[in-house]
PDB file of N, H, CA, C and O in Angstrom:
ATOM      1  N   UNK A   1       8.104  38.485  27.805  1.00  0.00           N
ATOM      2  CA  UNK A   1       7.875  37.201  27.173  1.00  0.00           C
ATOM      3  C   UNK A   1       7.820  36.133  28.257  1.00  0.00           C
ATOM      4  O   UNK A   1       8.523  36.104  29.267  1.00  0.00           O
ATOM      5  N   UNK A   2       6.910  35.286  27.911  1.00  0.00           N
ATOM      6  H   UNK A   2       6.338  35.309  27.091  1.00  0.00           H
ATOM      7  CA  UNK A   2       6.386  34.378  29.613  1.00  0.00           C
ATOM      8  C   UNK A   2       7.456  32.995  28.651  1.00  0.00           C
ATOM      9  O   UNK A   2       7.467  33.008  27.420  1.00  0.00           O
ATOM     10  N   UNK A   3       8.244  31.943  29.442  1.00  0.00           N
ATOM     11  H   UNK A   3       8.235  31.932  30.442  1.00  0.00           H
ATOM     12  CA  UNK A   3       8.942  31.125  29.394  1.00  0.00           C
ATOM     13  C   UNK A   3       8.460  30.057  28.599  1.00  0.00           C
ATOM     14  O   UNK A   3       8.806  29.453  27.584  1.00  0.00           O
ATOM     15  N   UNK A   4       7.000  30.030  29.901  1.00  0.00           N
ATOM     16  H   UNK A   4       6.718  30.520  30.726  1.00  0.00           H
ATOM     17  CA  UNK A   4       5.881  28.951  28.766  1.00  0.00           C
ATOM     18  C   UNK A   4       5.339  29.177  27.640  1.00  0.00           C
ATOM     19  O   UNK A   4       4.826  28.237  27.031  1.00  0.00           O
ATOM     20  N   UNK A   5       5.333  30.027  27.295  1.00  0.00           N
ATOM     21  H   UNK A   5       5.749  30.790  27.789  1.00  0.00           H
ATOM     22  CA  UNK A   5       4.709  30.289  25.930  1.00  0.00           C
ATOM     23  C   UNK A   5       5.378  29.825  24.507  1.00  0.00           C
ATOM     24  O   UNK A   5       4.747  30.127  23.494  1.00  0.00           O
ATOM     25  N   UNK A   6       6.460  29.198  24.379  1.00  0.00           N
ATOM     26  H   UNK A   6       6.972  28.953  25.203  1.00  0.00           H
ATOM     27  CA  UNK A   6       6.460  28.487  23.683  1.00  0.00           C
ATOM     28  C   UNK A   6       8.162  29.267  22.929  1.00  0.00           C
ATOM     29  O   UNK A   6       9.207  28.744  22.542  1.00  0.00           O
ATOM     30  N   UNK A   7       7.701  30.654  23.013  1.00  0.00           N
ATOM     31  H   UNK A   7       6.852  31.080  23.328  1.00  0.00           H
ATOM     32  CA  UNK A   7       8.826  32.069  22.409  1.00  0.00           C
ATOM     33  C   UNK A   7      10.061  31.391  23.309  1.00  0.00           C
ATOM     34  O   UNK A   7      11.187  31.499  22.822  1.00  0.00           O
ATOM     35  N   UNK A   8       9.936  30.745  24.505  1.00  0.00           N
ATOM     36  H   UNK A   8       9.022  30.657  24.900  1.00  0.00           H
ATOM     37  CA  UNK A   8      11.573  31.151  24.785  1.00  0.00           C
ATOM     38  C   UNK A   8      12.585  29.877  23.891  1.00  0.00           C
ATOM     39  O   UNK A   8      13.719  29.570  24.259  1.00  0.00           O
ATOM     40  N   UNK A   9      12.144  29.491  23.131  1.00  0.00           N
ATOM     41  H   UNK A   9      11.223  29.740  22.832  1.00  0.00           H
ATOM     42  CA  UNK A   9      12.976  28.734  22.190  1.00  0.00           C
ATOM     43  C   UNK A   9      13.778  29.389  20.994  1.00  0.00           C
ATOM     44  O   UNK A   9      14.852  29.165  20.436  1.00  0.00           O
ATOM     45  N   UNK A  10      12.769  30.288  20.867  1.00  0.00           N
ATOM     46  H   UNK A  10      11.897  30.470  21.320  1.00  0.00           H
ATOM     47  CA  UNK A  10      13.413  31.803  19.796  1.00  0.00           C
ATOM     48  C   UNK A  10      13.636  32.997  20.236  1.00  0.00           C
ATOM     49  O   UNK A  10      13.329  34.119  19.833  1.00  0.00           O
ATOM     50  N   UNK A  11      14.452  32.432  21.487  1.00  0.00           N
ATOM     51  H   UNK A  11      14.701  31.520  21.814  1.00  0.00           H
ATOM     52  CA  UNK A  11      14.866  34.191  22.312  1.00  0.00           C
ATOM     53  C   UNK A  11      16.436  33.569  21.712  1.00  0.00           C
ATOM     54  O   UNK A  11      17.419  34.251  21.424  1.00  0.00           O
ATOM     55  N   UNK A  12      16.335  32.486  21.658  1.00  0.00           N
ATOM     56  H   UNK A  12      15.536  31.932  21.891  1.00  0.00           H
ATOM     57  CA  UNK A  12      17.661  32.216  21.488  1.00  0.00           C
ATOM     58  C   UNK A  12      17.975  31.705  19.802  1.00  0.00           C
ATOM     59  O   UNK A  12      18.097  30.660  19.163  1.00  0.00           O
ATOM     60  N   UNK A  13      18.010  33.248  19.576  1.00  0.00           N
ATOM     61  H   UNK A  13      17.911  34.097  20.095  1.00  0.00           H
ATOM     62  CA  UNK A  13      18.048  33.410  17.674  1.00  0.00           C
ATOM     63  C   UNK A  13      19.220  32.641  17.298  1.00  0.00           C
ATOM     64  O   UNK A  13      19.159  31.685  16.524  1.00  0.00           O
ATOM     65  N   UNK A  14      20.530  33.151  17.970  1.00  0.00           N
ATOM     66  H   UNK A  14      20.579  33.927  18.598  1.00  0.00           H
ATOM     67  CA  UNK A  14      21.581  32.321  17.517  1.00  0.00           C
ATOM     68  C   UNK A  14      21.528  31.178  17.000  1.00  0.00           C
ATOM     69  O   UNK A  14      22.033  30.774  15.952  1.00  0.00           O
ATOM     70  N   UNK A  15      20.808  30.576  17.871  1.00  0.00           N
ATOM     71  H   UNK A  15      20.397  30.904  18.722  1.00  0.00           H
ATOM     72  CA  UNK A  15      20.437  29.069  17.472  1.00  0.00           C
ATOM     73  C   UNK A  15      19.990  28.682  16.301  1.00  0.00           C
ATOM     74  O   UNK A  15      20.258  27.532  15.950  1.00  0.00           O
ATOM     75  N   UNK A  16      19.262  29.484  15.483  1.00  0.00           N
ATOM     76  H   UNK A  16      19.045  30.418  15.768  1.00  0.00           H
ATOM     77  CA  UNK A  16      18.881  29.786  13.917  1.00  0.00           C
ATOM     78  C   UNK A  16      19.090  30.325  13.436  1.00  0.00           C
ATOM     79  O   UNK A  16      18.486  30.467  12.373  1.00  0.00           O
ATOM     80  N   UNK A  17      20.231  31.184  13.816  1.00  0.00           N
ATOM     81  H   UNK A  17      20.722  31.069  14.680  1.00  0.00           H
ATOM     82  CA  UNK A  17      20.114  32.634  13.083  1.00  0.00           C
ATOM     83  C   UNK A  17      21.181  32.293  11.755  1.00  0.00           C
ATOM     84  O   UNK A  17      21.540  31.197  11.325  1.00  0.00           O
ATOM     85  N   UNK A  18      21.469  33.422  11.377  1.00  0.00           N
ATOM     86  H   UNK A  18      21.178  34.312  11.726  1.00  0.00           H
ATOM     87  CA  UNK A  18      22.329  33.702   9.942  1.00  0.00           C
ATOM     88  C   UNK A  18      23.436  31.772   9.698  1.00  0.00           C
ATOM     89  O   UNK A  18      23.172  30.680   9.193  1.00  0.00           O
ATOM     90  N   UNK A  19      24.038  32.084  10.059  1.00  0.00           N
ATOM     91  H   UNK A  19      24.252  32.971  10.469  1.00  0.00           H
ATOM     92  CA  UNK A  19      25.007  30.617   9.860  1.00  0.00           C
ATOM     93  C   UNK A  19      24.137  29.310   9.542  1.00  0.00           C
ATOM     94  O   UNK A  19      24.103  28.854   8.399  1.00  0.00           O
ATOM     95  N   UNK A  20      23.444  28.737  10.590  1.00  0.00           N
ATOM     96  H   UNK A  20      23.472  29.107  11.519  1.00  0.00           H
ATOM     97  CA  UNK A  20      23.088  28.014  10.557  1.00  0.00           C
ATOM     98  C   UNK A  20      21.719  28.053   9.639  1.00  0.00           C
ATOM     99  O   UNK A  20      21.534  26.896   9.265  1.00  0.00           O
ATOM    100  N   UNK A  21      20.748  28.863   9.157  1.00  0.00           N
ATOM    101  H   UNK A  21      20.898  29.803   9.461  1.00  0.00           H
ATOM    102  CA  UNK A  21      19.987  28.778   8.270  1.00  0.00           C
ATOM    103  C   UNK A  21      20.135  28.597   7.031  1.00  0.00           C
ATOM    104  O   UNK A  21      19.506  27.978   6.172  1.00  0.00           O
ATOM    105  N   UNK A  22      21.788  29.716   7.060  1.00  0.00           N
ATOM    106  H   UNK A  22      22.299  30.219   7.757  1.00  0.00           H
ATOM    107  CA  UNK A  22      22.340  29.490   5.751  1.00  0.00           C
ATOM    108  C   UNK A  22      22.633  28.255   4.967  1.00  0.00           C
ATOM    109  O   UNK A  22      22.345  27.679   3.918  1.00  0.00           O
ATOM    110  N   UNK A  23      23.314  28.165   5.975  1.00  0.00           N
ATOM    111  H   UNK A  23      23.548  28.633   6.827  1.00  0.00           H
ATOM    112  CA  UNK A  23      23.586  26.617   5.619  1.00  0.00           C
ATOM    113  C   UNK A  23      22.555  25.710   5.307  1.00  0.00           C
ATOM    114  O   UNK A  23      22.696  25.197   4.197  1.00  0.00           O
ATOM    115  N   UNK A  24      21.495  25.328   5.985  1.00  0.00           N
ATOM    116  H   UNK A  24      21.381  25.745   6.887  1.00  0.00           H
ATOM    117  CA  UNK A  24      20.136  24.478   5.473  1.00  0.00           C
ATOM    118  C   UNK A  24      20.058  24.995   4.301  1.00  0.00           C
ATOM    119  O   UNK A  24      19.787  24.296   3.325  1.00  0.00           O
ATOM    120  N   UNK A  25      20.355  26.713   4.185  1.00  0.00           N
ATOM    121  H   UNK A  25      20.575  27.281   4.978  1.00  0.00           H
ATOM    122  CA  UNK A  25      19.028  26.554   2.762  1.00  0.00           C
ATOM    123  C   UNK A  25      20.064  26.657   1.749  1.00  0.00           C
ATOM    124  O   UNK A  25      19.512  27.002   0.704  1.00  0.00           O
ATOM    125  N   UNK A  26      21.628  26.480   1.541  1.00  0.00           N
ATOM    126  H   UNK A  26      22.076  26.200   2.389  1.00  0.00           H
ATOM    127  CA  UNK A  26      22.407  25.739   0.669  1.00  0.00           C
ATOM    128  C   UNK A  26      22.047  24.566   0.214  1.00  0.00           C
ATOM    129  O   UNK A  26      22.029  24.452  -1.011  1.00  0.00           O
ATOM    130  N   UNK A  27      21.696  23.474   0.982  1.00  0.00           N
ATOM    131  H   UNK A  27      21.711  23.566   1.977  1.00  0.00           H
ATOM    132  CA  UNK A  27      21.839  21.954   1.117  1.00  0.00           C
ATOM    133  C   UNK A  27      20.089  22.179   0.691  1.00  0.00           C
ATOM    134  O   UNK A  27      19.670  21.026   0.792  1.00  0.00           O
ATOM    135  N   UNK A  28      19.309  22.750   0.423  1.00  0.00           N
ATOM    136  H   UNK A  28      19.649  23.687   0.341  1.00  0.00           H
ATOM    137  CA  UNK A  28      17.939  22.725  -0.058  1.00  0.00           C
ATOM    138  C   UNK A  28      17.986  22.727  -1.607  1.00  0.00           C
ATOM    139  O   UNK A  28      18.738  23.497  -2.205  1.00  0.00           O
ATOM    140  N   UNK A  29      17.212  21.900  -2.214  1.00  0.00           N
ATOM    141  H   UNK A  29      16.602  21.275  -1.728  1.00  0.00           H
ATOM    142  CA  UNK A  29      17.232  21.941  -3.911  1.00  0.00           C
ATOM    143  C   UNK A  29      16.433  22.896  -4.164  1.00  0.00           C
ATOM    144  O   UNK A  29      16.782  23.720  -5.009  1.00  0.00           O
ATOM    145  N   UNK A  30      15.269  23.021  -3.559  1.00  0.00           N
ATOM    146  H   UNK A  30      14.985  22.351  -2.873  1.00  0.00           H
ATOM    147  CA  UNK A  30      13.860  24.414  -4.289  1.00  0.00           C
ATOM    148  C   UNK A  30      14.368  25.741  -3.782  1.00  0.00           C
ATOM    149  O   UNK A  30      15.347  25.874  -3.049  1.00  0.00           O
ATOM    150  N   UNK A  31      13.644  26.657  -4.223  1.00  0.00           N
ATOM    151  H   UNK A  31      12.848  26.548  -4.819  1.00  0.00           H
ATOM    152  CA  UNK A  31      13.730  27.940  -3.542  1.00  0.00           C
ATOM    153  C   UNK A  31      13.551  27.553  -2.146  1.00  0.00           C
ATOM    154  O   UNK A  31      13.203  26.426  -1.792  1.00  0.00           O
ATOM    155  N   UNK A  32      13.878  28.818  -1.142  1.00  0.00           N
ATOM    156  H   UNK A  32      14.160  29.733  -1.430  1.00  0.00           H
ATOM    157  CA  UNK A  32      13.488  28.858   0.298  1.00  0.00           C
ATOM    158  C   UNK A  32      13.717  30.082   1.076  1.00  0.00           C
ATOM    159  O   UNK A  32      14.415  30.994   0.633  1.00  0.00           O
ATOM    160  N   UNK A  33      13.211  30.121   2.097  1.00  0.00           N
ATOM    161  H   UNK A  33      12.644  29.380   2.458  1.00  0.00           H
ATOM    162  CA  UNK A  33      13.741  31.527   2.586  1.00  0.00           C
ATOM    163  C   UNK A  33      14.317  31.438   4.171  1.00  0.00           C
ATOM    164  O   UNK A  33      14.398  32.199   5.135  1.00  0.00           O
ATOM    165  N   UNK A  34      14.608  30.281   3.903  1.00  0.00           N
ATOM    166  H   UNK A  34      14.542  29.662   3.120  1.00  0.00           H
ATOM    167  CA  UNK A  34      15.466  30.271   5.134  1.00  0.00           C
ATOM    168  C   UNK A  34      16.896  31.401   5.380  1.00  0.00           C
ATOM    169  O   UNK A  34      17.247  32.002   6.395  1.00  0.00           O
ATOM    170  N   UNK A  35      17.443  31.372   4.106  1.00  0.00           N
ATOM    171  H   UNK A  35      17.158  30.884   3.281  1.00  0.00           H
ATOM    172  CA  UNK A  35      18.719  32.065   4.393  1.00  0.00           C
ATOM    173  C   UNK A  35      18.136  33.829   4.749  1.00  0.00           C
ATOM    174  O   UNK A  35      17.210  34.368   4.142  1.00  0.00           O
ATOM    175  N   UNK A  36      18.948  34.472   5.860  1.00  0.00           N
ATOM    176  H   UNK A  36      19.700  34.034   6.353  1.00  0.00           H
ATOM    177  CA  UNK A  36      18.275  35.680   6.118  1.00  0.00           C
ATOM    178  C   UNK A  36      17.789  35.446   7.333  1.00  0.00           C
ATOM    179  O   UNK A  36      18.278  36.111   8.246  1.00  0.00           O
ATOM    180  N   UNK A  37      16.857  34.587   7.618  1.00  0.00           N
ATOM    181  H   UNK A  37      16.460  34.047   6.876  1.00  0.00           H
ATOM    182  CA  UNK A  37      15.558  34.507   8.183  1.00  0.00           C
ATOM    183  C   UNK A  37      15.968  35.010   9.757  1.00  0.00           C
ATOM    184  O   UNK A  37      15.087  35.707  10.260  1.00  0.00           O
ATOM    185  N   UNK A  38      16.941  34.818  10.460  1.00  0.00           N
ATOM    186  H   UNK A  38      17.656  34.251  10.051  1.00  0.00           H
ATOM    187  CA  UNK A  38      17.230  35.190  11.586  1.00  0.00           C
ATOM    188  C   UNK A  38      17.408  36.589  11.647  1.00  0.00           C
ATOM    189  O   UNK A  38      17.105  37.090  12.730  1.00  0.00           O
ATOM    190  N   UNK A  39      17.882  37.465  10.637  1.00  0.00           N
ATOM    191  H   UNK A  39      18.128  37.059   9.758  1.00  0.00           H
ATOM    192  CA  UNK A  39      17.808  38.543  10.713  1.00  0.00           C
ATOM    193  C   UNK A  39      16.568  39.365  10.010  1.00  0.00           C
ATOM    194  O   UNK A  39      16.490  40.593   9.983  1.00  0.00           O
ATOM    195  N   UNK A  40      15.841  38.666   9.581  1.00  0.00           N
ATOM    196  H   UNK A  40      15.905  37.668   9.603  1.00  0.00           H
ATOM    197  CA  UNK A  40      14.209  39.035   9.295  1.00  0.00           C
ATOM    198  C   UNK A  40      13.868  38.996  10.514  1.00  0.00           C
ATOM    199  O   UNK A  40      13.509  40.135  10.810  1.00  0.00           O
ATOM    200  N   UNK A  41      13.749  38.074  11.701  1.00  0.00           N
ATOM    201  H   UNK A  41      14.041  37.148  11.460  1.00  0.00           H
ATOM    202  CA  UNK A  41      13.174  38.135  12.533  1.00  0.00           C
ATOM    203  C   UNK A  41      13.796  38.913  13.907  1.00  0.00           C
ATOM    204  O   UNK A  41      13.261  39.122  14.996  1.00  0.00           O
ATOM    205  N   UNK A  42      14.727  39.150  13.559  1.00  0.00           N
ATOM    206  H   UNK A  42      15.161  38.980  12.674  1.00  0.00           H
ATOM    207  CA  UNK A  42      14.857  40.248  14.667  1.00  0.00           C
ATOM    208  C   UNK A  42      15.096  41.792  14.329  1.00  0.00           C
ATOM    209  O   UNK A  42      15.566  42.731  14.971  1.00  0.00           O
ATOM    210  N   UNK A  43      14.483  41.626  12.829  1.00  0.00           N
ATOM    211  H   UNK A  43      14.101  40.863  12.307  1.00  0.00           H
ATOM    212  CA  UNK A  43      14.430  43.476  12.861  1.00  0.00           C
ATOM    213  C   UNK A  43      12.760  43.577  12.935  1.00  0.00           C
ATOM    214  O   UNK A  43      12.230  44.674  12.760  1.00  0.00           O
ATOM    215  N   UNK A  44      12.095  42.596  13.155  1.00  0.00           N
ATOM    216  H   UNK A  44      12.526  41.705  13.297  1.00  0.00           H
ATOM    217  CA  UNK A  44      10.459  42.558  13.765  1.00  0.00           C
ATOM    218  C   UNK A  44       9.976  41.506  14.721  1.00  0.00           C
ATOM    219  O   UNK A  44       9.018  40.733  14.689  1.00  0.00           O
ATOM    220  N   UNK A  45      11.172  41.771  15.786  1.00  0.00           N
ATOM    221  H   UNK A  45      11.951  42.398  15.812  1.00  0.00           H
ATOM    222  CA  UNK A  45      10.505  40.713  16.771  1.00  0.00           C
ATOM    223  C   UNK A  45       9.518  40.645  17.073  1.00  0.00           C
ATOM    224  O   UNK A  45       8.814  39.641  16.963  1.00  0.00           O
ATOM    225  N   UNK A  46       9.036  42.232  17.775  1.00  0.00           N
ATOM    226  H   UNK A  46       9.607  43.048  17.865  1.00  0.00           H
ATOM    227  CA  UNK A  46       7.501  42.548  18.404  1.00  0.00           C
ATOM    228  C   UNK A  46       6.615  42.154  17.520  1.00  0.00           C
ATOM    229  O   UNK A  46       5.499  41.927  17.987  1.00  0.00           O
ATOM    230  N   UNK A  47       6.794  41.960  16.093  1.00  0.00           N
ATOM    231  H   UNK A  47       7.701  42.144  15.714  1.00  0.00           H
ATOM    232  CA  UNK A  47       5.352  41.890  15.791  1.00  0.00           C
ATOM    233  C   UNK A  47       5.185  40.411  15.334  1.00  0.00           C
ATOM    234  O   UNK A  47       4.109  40.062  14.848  1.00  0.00           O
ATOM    235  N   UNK A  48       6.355  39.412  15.493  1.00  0.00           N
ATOM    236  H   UNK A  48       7.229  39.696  15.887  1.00  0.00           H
ATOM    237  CA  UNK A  48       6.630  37.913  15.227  1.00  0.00           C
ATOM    238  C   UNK A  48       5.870  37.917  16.450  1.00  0.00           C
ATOM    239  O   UNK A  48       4.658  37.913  16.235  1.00  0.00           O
ATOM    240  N   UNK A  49       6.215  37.924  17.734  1.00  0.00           N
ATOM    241  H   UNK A  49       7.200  37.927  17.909  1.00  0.00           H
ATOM    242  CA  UNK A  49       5.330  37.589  18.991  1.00  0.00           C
ATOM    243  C   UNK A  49       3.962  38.145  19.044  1.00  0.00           C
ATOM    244  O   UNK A  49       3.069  37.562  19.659  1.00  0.00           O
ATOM    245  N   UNK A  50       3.763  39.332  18.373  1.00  0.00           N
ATOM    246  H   UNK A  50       4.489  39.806  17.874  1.00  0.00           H
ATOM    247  CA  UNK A  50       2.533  39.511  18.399  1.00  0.00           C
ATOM    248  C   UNK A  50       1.638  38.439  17.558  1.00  0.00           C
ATOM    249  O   UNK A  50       0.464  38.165  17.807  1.00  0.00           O
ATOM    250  N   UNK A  51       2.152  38.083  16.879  1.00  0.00           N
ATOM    251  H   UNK A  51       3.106  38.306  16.677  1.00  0.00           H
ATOM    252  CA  UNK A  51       1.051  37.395  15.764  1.00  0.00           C
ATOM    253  C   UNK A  51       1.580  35.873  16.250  1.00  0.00           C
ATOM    254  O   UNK A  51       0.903  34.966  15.766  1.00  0.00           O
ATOM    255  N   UNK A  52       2.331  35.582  16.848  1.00  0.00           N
ATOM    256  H   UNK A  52       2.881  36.319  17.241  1.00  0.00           H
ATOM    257  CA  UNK A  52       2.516  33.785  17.679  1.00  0.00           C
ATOM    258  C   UNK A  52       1.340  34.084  18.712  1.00  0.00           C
ATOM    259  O   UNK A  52       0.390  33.304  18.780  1.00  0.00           O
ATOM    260  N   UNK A  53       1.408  35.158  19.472  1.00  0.00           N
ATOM    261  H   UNK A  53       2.179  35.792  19.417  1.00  0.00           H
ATOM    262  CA  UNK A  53       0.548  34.579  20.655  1.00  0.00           C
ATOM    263  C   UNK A  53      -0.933  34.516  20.120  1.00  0.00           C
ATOM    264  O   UNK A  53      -1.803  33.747  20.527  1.00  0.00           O
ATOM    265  N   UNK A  54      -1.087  35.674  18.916  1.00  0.00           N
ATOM    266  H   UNK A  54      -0.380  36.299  18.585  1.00  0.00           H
ATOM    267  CA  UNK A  54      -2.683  35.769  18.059  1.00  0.00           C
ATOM    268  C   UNK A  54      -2.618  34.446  17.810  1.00  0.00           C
ATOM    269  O   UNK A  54      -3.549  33.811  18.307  1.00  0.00           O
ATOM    270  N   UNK A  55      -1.669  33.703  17.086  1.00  0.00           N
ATOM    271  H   UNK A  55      -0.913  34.219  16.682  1.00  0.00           H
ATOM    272  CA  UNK A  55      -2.320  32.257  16.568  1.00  0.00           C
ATOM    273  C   UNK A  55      -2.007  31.245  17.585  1.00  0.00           C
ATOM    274  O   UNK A  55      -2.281  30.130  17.141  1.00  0.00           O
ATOM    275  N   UNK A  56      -1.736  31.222  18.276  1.00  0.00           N
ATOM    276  H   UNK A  56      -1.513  32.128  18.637  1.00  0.00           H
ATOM    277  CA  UNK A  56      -1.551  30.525  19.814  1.00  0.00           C
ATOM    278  C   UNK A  56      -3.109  30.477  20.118  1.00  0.00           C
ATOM    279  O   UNK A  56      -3.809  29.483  19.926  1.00  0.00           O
ATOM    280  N   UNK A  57      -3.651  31.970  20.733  1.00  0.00           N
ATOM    281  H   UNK A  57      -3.082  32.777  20.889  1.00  0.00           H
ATOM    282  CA  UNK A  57      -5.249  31.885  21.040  1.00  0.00           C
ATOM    283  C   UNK A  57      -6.112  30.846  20.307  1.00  0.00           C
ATOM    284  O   UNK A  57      -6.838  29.923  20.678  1.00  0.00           O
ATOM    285  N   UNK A  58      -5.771  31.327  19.194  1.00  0.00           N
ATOM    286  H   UNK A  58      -5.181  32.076  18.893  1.00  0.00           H
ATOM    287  CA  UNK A  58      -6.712  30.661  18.260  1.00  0.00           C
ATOM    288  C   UNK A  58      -6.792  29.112  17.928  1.00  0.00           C
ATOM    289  O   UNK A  58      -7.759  28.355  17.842  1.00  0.00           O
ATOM    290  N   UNK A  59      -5.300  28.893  17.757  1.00  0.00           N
ATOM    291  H   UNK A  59      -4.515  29.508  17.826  1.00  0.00           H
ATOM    292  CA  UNK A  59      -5.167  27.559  17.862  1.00  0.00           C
ATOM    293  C   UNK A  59      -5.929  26.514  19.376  1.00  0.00           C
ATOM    294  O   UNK A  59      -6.404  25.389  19.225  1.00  0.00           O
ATOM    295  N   UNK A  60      -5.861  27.212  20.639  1.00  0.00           N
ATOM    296  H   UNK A  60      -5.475  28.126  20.762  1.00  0.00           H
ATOM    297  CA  UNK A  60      -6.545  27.287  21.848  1.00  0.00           C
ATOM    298  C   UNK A  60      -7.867  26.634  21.556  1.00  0.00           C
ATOM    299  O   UNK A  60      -8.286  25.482  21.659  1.00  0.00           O
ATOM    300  N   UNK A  61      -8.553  28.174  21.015  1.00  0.00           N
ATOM    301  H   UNK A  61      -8.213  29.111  20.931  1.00  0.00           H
ATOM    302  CA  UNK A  61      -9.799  27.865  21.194  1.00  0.00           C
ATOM    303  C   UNK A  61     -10.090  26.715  20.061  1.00  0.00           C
ATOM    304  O   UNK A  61     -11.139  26.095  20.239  1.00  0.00           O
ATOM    305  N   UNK A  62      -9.348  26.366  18.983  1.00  0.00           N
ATOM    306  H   UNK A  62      -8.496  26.869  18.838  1.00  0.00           H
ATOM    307  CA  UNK A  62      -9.619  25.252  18.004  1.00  0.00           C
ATOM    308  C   UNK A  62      -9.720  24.103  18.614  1.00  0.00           C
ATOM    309  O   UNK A  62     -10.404  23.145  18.252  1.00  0.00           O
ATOM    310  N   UNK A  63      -9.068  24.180  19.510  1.00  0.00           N
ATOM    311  H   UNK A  63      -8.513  24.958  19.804  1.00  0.00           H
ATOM    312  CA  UNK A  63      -8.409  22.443  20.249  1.00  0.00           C
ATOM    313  C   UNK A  63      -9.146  22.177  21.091  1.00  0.00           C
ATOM    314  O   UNK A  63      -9.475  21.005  21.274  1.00  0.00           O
ATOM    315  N   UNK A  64      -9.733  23.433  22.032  1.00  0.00           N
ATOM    316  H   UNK A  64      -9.466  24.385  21.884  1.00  0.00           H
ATOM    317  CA  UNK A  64     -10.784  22.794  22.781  1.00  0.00           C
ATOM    318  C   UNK A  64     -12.542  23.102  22.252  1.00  0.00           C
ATOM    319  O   UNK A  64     -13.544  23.109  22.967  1.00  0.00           O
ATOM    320  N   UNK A  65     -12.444  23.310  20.923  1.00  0.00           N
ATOM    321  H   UNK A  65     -11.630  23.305  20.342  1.00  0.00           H
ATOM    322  CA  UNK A  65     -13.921  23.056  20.501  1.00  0.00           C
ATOM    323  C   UNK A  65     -13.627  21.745  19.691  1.00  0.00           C
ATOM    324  O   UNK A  65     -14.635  21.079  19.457  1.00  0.00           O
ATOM    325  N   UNK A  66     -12.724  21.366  19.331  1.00  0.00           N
ATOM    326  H   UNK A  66     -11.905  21.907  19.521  1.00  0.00           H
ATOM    327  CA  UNK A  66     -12.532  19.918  18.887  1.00  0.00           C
ATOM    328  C   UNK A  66     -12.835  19.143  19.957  1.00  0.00           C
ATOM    329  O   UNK A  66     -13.737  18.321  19.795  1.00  0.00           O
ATOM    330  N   UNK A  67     -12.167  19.222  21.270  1.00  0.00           N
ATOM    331  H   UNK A  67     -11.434  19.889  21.401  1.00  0.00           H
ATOM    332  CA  UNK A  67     -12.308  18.353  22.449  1.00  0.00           C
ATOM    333  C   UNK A  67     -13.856  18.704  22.954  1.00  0.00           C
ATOM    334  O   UNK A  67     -14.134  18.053  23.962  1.00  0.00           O
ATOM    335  N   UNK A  68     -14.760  19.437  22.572  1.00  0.00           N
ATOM    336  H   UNK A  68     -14.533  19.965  21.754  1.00  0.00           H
ATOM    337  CA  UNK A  68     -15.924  19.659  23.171  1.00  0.00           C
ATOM    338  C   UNK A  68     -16.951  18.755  22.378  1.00  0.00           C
ATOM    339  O   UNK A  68     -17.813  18.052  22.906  1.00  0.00           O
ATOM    340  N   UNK A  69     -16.704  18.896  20.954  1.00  0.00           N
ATOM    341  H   UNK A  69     -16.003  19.467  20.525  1.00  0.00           H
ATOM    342  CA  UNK A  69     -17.128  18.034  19.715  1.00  0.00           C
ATOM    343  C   UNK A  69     -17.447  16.112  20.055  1.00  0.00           C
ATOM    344  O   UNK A  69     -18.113  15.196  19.573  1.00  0.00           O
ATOM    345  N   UNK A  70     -16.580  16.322  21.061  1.00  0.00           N
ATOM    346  H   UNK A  70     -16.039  17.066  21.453  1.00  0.00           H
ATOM    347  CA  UNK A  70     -16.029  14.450  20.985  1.00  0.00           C
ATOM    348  C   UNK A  70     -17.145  14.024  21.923  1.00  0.00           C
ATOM    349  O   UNK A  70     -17.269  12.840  22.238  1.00  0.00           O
TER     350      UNK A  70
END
């Protein structure tokens, strides 16, 4: 996982993980799926990064055919 890419903010699951999601999605009035969600995402990390860096590209090439547009 490269630093810049945006992932090393969610290497550090703790930071979202079980406790603290929980908690948001107490204090939420609608449904949500926050609670869990840290341990959703690390029984499929590989394929969470696989599909960030797929929409990373893409988002890429969006931004600079917008900037080509202008």
């Amino acid at each position: 996982m490269h630093a810049r890419s945006g992932l090393a903010h969610v290497v550090s699951i703790c930071a979202c993980d079980s406790a603290g999601a929980d908690r948001i999605a107490l204090r939420l009035r609608r449904a949500n799926t926050l609670a869990g969600s840290g341990a959703e995402l690390q029984s499929d990390y590989a394929g969470f990064e696989a599909d960030f860096f797929e929409f990373i590209a893409d988002a890429q090439r969006y931004a600079e055919s917008c900037r080509a547009q202008r």
